[in-house]
N, CA and C of each residue as an Amber inpcrd file, in Angstrom:
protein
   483
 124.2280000  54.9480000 163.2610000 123.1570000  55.4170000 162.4210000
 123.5480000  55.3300000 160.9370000 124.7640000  55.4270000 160.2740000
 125.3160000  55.4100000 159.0160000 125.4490000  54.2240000 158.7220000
 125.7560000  53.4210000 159.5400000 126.0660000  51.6500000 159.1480000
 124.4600000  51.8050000 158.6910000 123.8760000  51.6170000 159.6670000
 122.2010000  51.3920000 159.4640000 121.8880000  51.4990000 158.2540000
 121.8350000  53.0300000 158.1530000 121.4380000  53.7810000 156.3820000
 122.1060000  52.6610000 155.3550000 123.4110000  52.6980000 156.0790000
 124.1090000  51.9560000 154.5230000 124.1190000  50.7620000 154.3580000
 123.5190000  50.1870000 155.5580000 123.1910000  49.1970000 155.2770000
 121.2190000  48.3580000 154.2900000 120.9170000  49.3330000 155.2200000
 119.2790000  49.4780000 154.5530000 119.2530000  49.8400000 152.6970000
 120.1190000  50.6300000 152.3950000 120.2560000  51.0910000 151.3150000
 120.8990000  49.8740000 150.4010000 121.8650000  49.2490000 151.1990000
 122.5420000  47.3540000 150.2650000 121.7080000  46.6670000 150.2210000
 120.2790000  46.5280000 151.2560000 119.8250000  45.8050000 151.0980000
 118.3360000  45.8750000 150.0720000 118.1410000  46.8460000 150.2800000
 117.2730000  47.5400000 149.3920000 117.0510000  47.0240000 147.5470000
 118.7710000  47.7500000 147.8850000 119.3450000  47.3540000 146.2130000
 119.3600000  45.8910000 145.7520000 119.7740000  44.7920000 146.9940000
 119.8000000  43.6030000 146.6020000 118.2630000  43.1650000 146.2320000
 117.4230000  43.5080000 146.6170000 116.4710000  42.8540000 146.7010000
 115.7010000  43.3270000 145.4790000 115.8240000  44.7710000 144.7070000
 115.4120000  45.3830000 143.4660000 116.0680000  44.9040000 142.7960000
 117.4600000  44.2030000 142.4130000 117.8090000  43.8760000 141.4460000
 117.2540000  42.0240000 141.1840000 116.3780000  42.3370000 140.0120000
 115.8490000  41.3720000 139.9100000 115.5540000  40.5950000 138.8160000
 116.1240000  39.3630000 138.1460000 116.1280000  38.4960000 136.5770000
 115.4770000  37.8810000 136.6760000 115.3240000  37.4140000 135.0830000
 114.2670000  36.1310000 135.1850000 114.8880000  34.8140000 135.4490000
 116.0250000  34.9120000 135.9580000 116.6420000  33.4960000 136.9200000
 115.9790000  33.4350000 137.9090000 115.8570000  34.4560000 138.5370000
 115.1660000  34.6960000 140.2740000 113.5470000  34.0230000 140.0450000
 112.7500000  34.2960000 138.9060000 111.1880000  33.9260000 138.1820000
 111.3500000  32.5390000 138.4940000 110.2110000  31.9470000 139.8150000
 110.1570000  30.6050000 139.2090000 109.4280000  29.9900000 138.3680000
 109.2850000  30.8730000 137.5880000 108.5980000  29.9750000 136.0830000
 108.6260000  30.7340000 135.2310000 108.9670000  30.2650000 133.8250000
 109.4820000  31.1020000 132.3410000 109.9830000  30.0790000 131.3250000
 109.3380000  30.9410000 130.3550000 109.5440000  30.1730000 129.2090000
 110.4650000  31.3600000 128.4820000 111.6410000  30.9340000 127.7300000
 112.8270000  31.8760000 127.0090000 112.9270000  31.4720000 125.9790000
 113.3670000  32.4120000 124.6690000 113.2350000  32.1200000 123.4720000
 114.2590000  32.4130000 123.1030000 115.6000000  32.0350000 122.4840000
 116.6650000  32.8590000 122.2200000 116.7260000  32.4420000 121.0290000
 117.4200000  33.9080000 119.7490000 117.5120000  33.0960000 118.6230000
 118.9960000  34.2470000 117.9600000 119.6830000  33.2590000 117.6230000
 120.6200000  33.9820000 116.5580000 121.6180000  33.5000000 115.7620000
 121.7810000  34.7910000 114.6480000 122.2890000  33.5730000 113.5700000
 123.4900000  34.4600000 113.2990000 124.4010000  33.4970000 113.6450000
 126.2250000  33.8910000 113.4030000 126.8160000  34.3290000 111.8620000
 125.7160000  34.1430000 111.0660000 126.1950000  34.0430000 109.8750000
 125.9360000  35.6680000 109.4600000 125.5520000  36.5980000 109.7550000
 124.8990000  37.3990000 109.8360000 125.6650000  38.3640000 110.3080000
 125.9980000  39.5000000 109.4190000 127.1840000  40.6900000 109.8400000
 126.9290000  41.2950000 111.5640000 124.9970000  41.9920000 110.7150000
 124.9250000  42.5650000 112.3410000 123.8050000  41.7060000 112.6430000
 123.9670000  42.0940000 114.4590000 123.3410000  40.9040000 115.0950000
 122.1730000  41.1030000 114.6980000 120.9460000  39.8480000 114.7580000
 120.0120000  39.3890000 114.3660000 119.2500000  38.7870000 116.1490000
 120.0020000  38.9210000 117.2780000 119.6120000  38.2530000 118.2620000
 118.0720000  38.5690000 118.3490000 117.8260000  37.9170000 119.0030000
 116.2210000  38.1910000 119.4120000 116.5520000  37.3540000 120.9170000
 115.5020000  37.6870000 121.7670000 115.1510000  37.4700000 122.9720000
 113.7850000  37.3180000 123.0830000 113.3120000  36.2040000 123.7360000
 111.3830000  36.4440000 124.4480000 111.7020000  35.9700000 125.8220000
 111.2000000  36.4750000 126.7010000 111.0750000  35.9280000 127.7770000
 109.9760000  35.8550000 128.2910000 108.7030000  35.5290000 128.4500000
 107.5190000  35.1800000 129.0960000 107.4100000  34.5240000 130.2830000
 106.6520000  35.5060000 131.2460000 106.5210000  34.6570000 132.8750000
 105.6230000  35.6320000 133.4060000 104.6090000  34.9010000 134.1110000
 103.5790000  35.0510000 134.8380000 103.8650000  36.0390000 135.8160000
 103.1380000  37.0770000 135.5820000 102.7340000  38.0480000 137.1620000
 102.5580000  37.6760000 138.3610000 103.0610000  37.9300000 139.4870000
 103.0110000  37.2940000 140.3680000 101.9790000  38.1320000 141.2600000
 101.8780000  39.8240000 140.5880000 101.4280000  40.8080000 141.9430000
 100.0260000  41.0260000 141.4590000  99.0970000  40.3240000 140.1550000
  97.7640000  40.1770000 139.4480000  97.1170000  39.1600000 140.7190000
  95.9420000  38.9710000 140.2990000  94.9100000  38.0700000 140.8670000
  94.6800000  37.1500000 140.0560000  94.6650000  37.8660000 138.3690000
  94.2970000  37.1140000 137.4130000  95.4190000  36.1270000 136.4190000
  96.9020000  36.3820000 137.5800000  97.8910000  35.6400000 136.8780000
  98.0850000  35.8020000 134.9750000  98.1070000  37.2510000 134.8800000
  98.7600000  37.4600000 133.7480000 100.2160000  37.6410000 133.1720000
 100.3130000  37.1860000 131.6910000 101.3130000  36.9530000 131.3660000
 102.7640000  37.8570000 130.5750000 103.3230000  38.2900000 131.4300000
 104.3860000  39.5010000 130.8380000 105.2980000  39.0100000 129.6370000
 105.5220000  39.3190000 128.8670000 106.3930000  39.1040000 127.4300000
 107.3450000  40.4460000 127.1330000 108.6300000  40.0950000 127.4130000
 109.6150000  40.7960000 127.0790000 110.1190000  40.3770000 125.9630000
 110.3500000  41.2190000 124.7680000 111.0500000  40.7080000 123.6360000
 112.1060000  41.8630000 123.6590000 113.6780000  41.7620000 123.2310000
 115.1490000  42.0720000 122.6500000 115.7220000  42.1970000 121.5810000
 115.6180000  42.6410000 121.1210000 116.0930000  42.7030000 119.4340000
 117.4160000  43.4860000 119.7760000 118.0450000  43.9670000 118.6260000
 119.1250000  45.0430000 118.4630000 118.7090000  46.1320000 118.3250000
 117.4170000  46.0810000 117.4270000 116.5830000  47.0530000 116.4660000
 115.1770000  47.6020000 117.6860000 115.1020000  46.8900000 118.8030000
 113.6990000  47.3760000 119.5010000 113.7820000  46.4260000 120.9690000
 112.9380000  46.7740000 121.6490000 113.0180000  46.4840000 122.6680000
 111.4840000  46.2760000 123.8440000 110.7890000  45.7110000 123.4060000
 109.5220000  45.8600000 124.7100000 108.5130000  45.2020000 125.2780000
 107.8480000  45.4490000 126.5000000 106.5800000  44.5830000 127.3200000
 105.3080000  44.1960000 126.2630000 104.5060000  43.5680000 126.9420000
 103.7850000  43.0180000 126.2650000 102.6820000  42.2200000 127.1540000
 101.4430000  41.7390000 127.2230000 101.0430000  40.7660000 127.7670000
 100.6250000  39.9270000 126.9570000 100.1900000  38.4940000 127.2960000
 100.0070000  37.2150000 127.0870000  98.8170000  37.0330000 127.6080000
  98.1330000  36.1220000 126.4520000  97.1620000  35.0390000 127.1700000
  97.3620000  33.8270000 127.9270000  96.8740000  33.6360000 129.3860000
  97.2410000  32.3460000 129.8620000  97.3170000  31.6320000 129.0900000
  96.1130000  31.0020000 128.5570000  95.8110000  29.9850000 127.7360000
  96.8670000  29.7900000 126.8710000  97.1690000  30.5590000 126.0210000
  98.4630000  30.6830000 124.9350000  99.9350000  30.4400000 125.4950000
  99.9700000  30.7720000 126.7730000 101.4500000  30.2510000 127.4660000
 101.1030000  28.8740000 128.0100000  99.3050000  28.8090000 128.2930000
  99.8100000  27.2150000 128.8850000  99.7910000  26.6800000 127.6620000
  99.3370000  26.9330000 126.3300000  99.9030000  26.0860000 125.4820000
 101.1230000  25.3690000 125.1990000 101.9970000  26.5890000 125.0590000
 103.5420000  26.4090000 124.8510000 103.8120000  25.6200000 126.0100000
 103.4870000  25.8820000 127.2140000 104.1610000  25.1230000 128.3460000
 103.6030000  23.7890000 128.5050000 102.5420000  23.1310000 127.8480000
 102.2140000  21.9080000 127.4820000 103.5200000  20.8430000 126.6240000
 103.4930000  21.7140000 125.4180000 103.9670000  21.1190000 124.0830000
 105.5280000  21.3720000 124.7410000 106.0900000  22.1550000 124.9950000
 107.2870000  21.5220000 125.5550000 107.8810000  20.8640000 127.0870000
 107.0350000  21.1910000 127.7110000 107.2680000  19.8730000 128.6410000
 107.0740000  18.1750000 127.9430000 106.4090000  18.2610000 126.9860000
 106.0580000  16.5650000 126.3500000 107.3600000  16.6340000 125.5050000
 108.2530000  17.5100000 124.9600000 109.0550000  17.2910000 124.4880000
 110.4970000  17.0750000 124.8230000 111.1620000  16.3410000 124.0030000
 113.2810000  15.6510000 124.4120000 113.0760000  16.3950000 123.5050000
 114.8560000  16.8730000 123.6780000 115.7460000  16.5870000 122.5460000
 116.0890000  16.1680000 121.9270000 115.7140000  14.6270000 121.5940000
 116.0610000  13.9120000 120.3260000 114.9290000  13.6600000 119.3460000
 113.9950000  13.9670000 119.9170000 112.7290000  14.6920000 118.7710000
 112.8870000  15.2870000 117.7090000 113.5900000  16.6680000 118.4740000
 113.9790000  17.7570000 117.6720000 115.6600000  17.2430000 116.4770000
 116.0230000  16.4680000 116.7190000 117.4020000  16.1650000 116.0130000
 117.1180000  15.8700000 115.0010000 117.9190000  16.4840000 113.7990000
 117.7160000  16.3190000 112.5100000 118.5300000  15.4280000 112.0240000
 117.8480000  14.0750000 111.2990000 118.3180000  12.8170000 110.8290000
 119.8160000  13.2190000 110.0640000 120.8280000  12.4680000 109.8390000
 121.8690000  12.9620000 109.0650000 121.3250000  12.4110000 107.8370000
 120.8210000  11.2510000 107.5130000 120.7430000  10.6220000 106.1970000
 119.1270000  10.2240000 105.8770000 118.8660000  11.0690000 105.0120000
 116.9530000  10.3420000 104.2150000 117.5950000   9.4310000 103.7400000
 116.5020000   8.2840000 104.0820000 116.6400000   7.0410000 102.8890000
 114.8910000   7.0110000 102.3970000 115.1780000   7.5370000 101.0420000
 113.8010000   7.5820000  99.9520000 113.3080000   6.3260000  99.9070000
 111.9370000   6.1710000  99.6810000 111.1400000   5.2350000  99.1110000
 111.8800000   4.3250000  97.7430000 112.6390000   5.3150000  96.8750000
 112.8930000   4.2260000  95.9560000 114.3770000   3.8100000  96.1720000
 114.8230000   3.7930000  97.3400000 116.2120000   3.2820000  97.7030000
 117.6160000   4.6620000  97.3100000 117.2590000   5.4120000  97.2150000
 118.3970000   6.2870000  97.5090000 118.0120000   6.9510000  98.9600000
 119.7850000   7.8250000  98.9080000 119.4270000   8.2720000 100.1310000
 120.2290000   9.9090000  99.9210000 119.8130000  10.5970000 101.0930000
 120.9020000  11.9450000 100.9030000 120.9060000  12.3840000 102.4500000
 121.8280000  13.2220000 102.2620000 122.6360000  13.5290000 103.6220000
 121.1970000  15.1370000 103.7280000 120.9910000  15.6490000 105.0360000
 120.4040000  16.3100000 105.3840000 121.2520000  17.8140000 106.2490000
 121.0390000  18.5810000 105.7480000 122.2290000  20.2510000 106.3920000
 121.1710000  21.2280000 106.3630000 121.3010000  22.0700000 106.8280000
 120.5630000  23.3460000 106.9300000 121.9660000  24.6650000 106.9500000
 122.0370000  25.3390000 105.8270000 122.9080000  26.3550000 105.6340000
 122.2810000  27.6220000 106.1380000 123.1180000  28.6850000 106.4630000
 123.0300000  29.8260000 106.8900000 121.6950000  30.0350000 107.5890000
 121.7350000  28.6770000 108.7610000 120.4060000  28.6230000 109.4990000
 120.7610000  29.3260000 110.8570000 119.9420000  29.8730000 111.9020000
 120.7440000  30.6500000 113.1750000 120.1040000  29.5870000 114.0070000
 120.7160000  29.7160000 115.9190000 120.8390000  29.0040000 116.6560000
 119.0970000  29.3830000 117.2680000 118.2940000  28.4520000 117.4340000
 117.6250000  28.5910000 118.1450000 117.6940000  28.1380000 119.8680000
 117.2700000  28.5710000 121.0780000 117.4190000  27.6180000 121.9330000
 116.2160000  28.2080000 123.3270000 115.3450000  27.1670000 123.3140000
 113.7180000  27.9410000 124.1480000 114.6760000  26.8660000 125.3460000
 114.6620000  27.9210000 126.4300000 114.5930000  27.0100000 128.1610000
 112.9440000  27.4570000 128.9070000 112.5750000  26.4190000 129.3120000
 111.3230000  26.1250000 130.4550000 112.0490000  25.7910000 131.6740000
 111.1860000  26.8010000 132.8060000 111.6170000  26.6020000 134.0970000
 109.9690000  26.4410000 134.5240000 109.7650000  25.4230000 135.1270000
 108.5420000  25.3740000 135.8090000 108.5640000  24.3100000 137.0720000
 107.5760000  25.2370000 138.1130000 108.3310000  24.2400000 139.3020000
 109.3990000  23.9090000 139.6800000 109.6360000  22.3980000 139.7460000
 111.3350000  22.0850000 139.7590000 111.8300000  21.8270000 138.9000000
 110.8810000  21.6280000 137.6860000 111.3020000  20.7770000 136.0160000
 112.3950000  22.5340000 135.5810000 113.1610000  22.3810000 134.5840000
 113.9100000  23.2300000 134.1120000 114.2580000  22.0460000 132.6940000
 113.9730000  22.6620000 131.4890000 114.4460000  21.8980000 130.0810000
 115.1880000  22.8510000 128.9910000 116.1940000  22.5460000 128.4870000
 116.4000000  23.2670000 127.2900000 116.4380000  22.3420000 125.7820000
 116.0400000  23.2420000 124.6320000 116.0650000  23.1110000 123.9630000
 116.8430000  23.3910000 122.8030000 117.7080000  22.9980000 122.2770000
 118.2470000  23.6010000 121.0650000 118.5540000  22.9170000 119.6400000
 118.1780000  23.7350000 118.8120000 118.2060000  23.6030000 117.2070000
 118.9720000  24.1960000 116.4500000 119.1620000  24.2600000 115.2780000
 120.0000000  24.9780000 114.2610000 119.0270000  24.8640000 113.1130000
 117.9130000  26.4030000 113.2930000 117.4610000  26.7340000 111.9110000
 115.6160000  25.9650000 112.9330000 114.7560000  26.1600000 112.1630000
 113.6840000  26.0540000 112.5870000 112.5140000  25.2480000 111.2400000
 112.8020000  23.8460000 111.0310000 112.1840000  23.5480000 109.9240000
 110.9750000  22.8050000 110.2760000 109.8560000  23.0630000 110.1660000
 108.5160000  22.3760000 110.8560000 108.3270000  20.5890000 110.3800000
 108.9490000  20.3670000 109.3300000 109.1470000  18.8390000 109.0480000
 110.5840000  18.1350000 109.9350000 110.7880000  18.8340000 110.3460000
 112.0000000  18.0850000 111.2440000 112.0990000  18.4040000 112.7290000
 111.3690000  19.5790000 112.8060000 111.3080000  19.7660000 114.1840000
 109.7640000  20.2220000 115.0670000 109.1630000  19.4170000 113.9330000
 107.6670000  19.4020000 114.8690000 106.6510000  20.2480000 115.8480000
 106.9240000  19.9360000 117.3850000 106.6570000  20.2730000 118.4820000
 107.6410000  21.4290000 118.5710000 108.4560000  21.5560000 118.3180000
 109.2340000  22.7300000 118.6810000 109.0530000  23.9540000 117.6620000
 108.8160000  23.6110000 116.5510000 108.4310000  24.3370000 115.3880000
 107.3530000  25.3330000 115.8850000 106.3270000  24.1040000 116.5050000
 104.7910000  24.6150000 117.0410000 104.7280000  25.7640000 117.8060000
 105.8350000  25.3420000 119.0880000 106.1420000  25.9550000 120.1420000
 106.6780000  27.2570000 119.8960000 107.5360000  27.3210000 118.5530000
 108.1020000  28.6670000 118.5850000 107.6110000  29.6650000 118.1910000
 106.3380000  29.0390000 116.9960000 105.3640000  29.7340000 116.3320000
 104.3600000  30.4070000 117.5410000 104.0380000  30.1930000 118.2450000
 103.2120000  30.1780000 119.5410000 104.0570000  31.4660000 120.5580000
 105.1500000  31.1790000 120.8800000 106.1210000  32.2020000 121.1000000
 106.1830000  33.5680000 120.2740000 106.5180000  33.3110000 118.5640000
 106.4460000  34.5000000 118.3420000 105.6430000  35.1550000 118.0600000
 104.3090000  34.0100000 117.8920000 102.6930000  35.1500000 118.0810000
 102.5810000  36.1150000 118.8400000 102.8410000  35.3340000 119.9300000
 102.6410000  36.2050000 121.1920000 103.4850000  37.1970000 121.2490000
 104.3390000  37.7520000 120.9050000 105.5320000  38.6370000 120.6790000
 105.3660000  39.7270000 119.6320000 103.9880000  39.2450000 119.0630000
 103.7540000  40.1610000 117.4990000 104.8620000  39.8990000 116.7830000
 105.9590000  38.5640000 116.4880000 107.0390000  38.7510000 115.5930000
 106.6840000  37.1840000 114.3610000 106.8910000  37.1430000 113.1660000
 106.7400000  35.8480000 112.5040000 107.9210000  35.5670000 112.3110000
 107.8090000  34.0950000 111.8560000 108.8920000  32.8530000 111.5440000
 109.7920000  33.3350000 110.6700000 109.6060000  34.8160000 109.5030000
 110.8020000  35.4470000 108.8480000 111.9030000  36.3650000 109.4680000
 111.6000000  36.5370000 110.9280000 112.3010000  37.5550000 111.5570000
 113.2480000  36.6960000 112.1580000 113.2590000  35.0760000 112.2550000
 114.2890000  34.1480000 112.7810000 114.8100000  33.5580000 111.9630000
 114.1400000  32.9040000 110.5680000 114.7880000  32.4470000 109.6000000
 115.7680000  33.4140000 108.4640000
């Protein structure tokens, strides 16, 4: 009878402990910048309800400073989950060298920029993304994507840059 209990009770626990690894589908937002005494991390994690009818969308955001739920518009996550499934990684790569119209050229850096890096799990597809610093002329679709992310989060593009 005690095996039983203690066993019902392991299994219990295994099955409540539960991440958004276990989610098969999510979009993650991670952002932080090393340069930066205290941490600056941020977290989003967005993924679909599974126990709705109407398949709504849960948004967890992480800070240092705060911590909380949220819902989403489908529409607004299938956005994001459009624009980065169409996107590589070498999209997002920032050229080392402009060469100007009138024949010069210059080297291209982004200083005291933090790490961005969004992963998509959908279906069987799984993609990551990562940048250094978030500049909408160099990183486009991902720029889009993140803006879209931190709408939905109630957070803007100054709380990462």
């Amino acid at each position: 009878m005690i095996k039983r209990l203690f066993f019902c009770i392991i299994l219990t626990s295994l099955f409540s402990c539960k991440s958004y690894k276990s989610i098969d589908e999510y979009i993650k937002f991670h952002h932080r910048n090393y340069m930066k005494v205290i941490s600056d991390e941020t977290e989003i994690i967005a993924f679909p309800k599974k126990k709705t009818n109407n398949k709504s969308i849960v948004i967890k955001v992480t800070n240092a400073k705060f911590e909380y739920r949220k819902t989403m518009d489908i529409h607004d996550y299938e956005k994001i989950k459009v624009i980065l499934l169409s996107l590589n990684q070498k999209d997002i790569e920032i050229p080392k060298v402009i060469n100007y119209a009138n024949g010069t050229q210059a080297l291209v850096g982004i200083t005291d920029c933090g790490s961005n890096i969004i992963f998509i799990k959908s279906d069987t597809i799984k993609k990551e993304f990562r940048t250094c610093g978030v500049i909408r002329e160099y990183h486009g679709k991902f720029f889009e994507a993140t803006q879209l992310i931190l709408k939905a989060a109630k957070l803007e593009m100054k709380d990462i840059n």
